[in-house]
ROVOMAR-750124 format. One line per field, with one value per atom (N, C-alpha, C): residue in three letters; residue number from 1; atom name; x, y, z. Coordinates in steps of 0.2 Angstrom, whole numbers. Layout:
N
type	c(ala  ...)
seq	c(NUM  ...)
atom	c(CA  ...)
px	c(X  ...)
py	c(Y  ...)
pz	c(Z  ...)
This chain:
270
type	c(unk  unk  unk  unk  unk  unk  unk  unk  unk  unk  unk  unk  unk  unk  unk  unk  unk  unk  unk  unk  unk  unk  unk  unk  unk  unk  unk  unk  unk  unk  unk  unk  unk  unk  unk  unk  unk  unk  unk  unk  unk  unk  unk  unk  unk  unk  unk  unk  unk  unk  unk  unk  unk  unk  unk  unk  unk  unk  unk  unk  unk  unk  unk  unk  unk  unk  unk  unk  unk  unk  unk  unk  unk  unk  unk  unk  unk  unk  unk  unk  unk  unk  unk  unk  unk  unk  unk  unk  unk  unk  unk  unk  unk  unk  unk  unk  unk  unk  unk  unk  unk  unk  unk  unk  unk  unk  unk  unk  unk  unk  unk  unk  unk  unk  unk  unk  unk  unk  unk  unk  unk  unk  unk  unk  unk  unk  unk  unk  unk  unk  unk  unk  unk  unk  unk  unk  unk  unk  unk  unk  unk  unk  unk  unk  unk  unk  unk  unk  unk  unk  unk  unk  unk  unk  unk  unk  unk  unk  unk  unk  unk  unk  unk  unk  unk  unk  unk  unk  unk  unk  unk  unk  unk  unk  unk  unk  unk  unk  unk  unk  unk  unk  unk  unk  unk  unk  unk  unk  unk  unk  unk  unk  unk  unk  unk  unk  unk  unk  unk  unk  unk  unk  unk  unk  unk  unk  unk  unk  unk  unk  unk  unk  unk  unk  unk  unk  unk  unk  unk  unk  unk  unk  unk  unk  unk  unk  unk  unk  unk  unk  unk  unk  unk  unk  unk  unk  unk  unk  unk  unk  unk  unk  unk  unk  unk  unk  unk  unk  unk  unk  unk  unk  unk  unk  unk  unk  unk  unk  unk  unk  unk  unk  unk  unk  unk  unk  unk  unk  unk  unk  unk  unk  unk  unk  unk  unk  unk  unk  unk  unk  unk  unk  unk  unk  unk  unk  unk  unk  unk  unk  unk  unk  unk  unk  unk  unk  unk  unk  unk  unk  unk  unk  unk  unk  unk  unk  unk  unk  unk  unk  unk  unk  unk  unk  unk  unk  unk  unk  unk  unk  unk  unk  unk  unk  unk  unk  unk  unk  unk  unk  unk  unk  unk  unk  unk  unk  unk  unk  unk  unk  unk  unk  unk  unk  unk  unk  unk  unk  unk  unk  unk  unk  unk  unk  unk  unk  unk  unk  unk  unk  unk  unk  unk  unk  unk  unk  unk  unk  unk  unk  unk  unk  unk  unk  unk  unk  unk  unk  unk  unk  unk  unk  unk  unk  unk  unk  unk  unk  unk  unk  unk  unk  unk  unk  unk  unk  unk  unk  unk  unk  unk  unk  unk  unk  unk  unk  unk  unk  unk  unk  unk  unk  unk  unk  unk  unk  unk  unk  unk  unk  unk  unk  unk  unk  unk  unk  unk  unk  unk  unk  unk  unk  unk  unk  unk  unk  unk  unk  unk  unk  unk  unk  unk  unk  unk  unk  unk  unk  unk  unk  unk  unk  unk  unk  unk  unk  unk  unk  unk  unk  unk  unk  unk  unk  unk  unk  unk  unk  unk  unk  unk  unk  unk  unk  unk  unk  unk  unk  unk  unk  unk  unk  unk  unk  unk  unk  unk  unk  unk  unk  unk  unk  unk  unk  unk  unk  unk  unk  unk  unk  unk  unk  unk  unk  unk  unk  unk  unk  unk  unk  unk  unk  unk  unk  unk  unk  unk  unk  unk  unk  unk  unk  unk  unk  unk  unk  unk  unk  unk  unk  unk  unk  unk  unk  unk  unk  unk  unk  unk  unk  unk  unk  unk  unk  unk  unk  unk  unk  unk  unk  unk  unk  unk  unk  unk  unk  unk  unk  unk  unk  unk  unk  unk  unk  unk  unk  unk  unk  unk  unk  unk  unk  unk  unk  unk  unk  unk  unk  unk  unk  unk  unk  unk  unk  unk  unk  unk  unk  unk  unk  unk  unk  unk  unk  unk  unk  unk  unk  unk  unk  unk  unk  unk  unk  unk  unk  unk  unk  unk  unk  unk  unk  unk  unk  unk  unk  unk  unk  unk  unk  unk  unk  unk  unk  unk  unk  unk  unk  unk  unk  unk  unk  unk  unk  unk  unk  unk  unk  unk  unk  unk  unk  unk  unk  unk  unk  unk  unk  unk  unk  unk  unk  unk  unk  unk  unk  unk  unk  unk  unk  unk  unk  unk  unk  unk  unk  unk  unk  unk  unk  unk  unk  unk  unk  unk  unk  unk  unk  unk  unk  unk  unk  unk  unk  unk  unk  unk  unk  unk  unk  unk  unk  unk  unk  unk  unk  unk  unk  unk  unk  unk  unk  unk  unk  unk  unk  unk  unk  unk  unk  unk  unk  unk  unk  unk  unk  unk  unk  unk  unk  unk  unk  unk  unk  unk  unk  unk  unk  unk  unk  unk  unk  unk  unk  unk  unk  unk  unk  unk  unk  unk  unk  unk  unk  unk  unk  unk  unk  unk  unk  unk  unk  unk  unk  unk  unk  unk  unk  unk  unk  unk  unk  unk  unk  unk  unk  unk  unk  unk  unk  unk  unk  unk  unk  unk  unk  unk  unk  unk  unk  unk  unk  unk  unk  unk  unk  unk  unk  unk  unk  unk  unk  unk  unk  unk  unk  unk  unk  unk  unk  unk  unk  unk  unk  unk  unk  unk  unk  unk  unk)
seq	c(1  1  1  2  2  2  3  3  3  4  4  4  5  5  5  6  6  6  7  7  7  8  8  8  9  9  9  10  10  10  11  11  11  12  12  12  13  13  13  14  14  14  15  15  15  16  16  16  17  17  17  18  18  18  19  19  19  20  20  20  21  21  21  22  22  22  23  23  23  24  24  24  25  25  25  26  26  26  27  27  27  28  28  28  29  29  29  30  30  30  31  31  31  32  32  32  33  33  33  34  34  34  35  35  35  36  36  36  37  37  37  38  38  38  39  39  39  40  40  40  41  41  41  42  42  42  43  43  43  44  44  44  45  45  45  46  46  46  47  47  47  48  48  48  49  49  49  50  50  50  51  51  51  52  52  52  53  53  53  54  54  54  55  55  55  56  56  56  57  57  57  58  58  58  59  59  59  60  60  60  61  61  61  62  62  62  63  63  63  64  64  64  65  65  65  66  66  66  67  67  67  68  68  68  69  69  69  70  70  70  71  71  71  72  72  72  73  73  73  74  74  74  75  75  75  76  76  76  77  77  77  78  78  78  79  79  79  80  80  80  81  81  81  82  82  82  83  83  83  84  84  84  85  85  85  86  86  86  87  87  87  88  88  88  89  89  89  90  90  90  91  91  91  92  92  92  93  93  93  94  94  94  95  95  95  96  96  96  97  97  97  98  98  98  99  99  99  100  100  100  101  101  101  102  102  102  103  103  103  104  104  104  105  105  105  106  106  106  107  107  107  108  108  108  109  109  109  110  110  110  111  111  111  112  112  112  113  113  113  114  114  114  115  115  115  116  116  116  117  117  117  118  118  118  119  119  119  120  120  120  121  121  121  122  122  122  123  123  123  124  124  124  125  125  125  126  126  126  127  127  127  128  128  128  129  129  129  130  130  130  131  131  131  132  132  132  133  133  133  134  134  134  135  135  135  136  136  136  137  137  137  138  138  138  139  139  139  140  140  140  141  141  141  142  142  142  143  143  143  144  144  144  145  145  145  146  146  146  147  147  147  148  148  148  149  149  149  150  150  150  151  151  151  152  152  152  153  153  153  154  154  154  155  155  155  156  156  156  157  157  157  158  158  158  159  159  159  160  160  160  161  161  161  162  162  162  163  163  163  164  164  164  165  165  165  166  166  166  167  167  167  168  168  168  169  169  169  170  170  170  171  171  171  172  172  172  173  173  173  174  174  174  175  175  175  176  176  176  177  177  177  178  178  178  179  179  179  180  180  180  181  181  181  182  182  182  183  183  183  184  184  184  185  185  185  186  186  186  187  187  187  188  188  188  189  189  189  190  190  190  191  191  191  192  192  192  193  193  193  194  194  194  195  195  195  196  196  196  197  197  197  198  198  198  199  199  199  200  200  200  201  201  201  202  202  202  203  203  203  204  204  204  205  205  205  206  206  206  207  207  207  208  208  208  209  209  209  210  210  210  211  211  211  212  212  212  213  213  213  214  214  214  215  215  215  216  216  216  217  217  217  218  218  218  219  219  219  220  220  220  221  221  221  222  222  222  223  223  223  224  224  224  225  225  225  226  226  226  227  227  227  228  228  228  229  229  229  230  230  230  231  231  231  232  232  232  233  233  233  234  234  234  235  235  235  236  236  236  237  237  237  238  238  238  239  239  239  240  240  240  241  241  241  242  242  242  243  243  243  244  244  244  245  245  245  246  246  246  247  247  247  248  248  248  249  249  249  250  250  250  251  251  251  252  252  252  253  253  253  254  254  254  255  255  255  256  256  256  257  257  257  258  258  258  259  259  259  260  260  260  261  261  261  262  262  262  263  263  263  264  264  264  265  265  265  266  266  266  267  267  267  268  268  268  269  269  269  270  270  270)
atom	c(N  CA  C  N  CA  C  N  CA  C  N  CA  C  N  CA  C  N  CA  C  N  CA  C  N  CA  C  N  CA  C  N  CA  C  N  CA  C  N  CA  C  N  CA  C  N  CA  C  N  CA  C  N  CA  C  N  CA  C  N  CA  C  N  CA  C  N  CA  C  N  CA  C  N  CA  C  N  CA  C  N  CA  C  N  CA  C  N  CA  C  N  CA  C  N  CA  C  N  CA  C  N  CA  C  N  CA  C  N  CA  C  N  CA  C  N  CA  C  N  CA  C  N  CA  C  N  CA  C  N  CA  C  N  CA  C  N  CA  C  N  CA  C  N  CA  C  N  CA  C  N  CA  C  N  CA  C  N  CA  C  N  CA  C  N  CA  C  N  CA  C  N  CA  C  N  CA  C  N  CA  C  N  CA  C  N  CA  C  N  CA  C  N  CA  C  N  CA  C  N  CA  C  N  CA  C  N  CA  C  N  CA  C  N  CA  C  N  CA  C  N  CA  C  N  CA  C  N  CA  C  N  CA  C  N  CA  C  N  CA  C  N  CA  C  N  CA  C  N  CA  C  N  CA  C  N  CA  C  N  CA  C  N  CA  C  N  CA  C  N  CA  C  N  CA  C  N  CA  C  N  CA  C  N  CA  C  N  CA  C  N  CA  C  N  CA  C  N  CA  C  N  CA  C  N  CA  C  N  CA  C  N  CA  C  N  CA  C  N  CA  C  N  CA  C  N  CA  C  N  CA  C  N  CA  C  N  CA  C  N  CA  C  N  CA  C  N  CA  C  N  CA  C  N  CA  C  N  CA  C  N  CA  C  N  CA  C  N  CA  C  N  CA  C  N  CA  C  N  CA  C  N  CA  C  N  CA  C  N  CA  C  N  CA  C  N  CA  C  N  CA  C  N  CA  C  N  CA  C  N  CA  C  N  CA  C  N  CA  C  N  CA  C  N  CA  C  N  CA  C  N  CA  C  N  CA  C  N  CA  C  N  CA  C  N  CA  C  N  CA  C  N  CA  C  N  CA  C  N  CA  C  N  CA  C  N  CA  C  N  CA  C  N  CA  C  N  CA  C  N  CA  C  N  CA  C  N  CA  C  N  CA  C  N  CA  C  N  CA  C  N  CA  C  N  CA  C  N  CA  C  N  CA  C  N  CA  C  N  CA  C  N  CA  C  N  CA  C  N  CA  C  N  CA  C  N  CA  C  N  CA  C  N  CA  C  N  CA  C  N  CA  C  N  CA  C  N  CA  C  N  CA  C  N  CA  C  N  CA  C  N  CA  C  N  CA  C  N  CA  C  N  CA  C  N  CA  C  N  CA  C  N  CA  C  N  CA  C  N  CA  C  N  CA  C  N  CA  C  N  CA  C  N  CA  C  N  CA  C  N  CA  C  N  CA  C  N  CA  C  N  CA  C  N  CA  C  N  CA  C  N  CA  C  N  CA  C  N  CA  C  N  CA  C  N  CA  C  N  CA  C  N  CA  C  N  CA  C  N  CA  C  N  CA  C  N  CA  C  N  CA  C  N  CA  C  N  CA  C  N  CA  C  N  CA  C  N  CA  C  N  CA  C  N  CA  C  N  CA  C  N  CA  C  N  CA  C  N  CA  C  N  CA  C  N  CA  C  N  CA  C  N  CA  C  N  CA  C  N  CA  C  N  CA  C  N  CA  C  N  CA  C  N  CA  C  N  CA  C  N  CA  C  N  CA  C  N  CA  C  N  CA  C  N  CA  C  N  CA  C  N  CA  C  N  CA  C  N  CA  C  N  CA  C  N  CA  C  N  CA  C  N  CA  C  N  CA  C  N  CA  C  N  CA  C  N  CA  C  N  CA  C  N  CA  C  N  CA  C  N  CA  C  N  CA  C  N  CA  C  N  CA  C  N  CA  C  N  CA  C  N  CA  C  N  CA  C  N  CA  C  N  CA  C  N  CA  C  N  CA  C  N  CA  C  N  CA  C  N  CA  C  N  CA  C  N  CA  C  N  CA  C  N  CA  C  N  CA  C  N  CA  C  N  CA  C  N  CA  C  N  CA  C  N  CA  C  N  CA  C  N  CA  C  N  CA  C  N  CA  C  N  CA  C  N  CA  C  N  CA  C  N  CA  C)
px	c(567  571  576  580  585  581  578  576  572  567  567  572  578  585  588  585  588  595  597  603  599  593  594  588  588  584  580  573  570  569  570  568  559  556  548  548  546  546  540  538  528  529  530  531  536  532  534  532  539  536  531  528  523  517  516  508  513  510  511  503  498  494  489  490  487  491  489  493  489  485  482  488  490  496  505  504  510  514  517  519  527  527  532  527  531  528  530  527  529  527  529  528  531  524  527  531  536  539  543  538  542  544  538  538  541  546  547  544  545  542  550  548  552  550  554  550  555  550  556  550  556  553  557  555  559  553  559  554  558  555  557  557  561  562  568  564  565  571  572  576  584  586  594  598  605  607  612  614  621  617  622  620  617  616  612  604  602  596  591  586  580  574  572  565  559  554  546  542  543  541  535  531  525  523  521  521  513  513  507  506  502  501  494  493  486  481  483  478  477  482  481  492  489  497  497  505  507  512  515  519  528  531  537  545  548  554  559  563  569  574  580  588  591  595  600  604  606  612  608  601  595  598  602  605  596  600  594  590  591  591  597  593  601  597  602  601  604  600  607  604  606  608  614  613  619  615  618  616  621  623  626  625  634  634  630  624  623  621  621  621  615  614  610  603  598  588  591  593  595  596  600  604  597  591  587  585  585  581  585  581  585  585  587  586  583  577  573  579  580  584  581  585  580  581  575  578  576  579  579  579  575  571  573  578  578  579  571  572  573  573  573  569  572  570  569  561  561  556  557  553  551  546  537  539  542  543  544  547  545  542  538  532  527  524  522  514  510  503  501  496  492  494  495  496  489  491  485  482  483  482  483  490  494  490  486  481  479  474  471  477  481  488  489  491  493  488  481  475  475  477  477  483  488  494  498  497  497  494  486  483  488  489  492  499  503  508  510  503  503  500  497  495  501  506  511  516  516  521  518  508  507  509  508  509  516  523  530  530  526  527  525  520  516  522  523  531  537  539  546  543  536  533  533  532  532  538  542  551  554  551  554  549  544  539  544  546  550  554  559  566  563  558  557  557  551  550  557  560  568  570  571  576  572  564  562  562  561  565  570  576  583  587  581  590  584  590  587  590  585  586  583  590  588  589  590  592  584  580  574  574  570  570  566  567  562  556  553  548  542  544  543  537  540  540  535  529  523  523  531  529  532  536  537  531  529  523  516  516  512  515  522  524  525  525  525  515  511  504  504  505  505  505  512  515  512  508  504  499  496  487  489  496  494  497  499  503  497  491  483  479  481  473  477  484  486  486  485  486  479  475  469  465  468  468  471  474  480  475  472  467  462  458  453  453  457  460  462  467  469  459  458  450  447  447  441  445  451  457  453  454  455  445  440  436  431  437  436  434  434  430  436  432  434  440  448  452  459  453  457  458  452  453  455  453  455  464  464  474  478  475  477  475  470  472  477  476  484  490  489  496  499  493  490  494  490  489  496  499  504  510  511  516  517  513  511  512  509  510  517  520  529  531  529  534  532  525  523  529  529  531  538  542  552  551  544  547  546  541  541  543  550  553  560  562  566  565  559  559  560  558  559  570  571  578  581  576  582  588  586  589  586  590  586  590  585  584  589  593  598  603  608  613  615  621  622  624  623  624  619  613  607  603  600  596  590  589  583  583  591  592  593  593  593  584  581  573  570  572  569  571  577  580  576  573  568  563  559  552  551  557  554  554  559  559  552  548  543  538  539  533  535  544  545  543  543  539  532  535  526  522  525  523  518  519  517  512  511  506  502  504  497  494  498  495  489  489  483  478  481  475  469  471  469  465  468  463  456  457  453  448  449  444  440  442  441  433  435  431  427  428  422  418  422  416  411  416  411  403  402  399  392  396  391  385  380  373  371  374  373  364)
py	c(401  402  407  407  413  420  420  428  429  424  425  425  422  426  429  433  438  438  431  430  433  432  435  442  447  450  452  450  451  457  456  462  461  466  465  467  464  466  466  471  471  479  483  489  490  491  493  500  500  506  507  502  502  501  499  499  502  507  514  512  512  513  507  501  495  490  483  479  473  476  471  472  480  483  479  475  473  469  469  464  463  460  454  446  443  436  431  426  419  413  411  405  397  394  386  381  380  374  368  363  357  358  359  358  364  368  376  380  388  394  400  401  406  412  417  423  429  433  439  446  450  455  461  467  472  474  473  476  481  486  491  487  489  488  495  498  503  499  494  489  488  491  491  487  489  481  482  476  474  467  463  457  450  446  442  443  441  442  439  440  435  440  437  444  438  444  439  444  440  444  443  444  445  447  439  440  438  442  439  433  428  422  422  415  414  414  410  411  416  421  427  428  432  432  429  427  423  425  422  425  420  422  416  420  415  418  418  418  419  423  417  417  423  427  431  428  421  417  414  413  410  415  409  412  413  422  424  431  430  435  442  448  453  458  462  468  473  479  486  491  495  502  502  510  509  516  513  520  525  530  535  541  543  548  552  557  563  566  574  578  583  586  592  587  592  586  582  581  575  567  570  565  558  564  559  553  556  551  543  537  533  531  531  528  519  518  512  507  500  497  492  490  488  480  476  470  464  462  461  452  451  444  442  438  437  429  424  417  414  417  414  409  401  397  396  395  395  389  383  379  380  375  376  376  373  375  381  386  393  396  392  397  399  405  407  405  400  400  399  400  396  399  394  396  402  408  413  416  414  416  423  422  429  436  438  444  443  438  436  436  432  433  440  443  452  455  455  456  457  452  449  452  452  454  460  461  471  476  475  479  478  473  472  477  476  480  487  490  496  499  496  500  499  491  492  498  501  507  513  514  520  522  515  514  517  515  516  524  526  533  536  534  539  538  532  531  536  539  540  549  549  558  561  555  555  560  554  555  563  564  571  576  574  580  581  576  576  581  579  581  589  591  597  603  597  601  602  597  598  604  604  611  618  618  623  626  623  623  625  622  622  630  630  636  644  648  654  658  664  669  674  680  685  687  683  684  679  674  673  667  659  653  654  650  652  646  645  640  646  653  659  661  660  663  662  664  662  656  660  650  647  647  640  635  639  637  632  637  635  627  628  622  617  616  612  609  615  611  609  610  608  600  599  595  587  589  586  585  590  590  582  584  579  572  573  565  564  567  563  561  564  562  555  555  549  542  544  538  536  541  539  535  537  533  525  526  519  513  517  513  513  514  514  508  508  505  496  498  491  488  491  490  485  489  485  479  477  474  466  469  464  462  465  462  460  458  455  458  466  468  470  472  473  481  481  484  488  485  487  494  499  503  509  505  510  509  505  504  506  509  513  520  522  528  529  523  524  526  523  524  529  534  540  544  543  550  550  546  544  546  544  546  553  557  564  568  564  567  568  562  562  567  569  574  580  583  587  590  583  585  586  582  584  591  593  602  606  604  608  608  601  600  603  604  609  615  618  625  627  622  623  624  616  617  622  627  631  628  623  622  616  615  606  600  594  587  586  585  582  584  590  591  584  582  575  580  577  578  579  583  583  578  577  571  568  573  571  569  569  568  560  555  547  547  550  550  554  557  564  558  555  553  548  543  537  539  545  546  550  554  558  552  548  542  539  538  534  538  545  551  550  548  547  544  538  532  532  536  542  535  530  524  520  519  516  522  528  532  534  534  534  526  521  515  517  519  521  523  531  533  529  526  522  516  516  509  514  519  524  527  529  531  524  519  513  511  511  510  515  524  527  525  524  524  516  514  504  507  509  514  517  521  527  522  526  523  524  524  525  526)
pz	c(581  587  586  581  581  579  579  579  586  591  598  600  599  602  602  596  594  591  586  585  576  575  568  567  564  562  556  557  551  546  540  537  533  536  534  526  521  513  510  514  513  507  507  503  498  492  485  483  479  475  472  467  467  469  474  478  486  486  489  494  496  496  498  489  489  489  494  495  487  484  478  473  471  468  468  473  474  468  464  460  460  467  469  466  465  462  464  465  468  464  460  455  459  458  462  454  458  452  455  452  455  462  468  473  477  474  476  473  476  473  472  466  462  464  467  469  465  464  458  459  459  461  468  469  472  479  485  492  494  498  501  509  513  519  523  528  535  539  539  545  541  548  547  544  540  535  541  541  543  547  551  553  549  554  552  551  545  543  540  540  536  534  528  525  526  528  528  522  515  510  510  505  503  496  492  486  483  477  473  470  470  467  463  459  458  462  467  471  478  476  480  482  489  491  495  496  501  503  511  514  515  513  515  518  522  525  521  519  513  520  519  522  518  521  517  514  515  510  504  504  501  494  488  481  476  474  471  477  482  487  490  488  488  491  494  497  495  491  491  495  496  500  506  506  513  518  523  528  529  522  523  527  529  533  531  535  536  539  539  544  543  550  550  552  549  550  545  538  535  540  543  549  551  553  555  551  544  539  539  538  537  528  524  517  516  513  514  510  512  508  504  498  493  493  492  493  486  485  476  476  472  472  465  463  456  457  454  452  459  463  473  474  475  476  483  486  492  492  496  498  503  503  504  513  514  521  527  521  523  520  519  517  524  526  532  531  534  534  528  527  519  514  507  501  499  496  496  499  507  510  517  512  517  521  514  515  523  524  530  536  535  543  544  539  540  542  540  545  550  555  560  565  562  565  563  558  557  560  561  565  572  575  582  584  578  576  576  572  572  579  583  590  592  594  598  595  590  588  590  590  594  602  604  611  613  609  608  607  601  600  606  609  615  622  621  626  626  620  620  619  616  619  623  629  636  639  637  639  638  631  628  633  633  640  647  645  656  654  647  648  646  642  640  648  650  660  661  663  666  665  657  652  655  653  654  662  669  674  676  671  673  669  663  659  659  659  660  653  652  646  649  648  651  657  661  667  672  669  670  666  676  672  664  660  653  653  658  660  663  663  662  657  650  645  641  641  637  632  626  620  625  631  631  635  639  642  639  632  625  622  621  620  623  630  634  635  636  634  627  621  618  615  620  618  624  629  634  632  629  624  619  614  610  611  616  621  621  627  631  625  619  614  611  609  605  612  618  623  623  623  626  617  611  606  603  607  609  613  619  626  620  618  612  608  605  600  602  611  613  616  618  621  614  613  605  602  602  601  608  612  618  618  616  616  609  605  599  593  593  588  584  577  572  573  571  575  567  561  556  557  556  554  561  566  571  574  571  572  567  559  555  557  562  564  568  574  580  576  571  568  565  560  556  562  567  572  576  578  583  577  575  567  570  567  568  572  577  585  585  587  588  584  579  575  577  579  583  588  591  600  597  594  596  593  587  584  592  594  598  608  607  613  609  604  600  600  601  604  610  616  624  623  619  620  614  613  607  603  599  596  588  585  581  584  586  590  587  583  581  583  588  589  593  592  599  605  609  618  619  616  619  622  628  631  626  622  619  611  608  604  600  603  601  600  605  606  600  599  594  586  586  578  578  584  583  581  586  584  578  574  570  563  564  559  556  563  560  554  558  556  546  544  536  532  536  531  528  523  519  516  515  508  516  521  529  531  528  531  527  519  513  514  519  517  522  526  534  532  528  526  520  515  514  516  521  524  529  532  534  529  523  520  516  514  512  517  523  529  530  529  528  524  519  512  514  514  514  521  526  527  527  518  517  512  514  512  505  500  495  490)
């Protein structure tokens, strides 16, 4: 209930340095004793510190991985990193914070869904995940298309609107071409979703392509406004720092690619 209220926020602790790629690589670890589970080991998490908070780790076991909630005050549970001042493109980046598991006694209560069986829930609800974030990206592509029309309409060079000017012209279909292909990949994707088929591999493209796009679009709603997305005052700057964000998380988009070429190969007729 406190996090549908939004009185606590989750931190997802699905990525390690070491398994970049493969979630069988993970070696966070979850040991049952005397009725709890001892968890140890290092999560990477994109989700801001500060507030009230809660992580849904995800550890390796005997009998596979499994998923449990772990409290911020939960002794044995720490955070470090900070979101230091920076400027310039730097500004956009966010630094991933590290979440540090040492001898973390968590009862069986918070454990999420079956012992071993985490793999299977993340199936099911990741794929769903990563389209609602294609969805998002193609949303906020949208916005920067408006505001790009607007600028290119409204500012002049040279004595001549610049909605005039061949690259801007270029820029603006550009940046329309690759809104339509990531929406119409989004409908795709939710279609095969909503009539029960299989929606791994096509909801690690939503995600692959939609990443992409978004960084696409702010470079080149940054050429209409002459300038880089990150000055503040610009309308298109809070939009540009979210969408180019996603496009960073390189360890969340060699994890795609993977799941894409995994699904070609299983496929090929050897």
């Amino acid at each position: 209930m406190p996090a549908i209220n939004n009185e606590k926020r989750p931190y997802l602790a699905l990525m390690e340095n070491e398994a970049k790629t493969d979630l069988s690589d993970i070696k966070t670890t979850a040991e049952k004793v005397n009725g709890h589970y001892l968890l140890n080991g290092k999560k990477l998490s994109l989700s801001r510190k500060g507030g009230d908070y809660f992580a849904i780790v995800f550890a390796m076991m005997k009998k596979g991985m499994s998923c449990f909630l772990v409290d911020k005050d939960t002794p044995g549970f720490s955070v470090s990193g900070s979101e230091k001042e920076r400027t310039g493109w730097l500004s956009q980046i966010r630094e991933p914070l590290t979440l540090v598991f040492k001898k973390c006694s968590i009862s069986k209560e918070n454990m999420l869904g079956e012992e071993g069986k985490a793999f299977y829930l993340g199936r099911k609800w990741l794929p769903q995940r990563r389209m609602v974030r294609g969805a998002r990206c193609v949303g906020i592509a949208r916005r920067l298309l408006e505001e790009a029309a607007v600028r290119a309409q409204s500012a002049e060079s040279f004595g001549q609107p610049i909605h005039r000017r061949s690259s801007i012209q270029a820029a603006l279909a550009d940046i329309a071409m690759n809104i339509q292909a990531a929406r119409l990949m989004v409908y795709e994707a939710a279609c095969k979703a909503d009539f029960g088929k299989p929606v791994l591999q096509a909801a690690a493209m939503v995600k692959l392509y939609t990443t992409r796009m978004i960084r696409t679009v702010a470079d080149r709603v940054a050429h209409v406004f002459n300038g880089p997305p990150c000055i503040d005052g610009l309308p298109m700057e809070s939009l540009c720092r979210h969408a180019i964000q996603s496009s960073l998380a390189d360890m969340a988009i060699e994890r795609q690619r993977s799941i894409i070429a995994r699904d070609i190969l299983k496929g090929l007729k050897v």
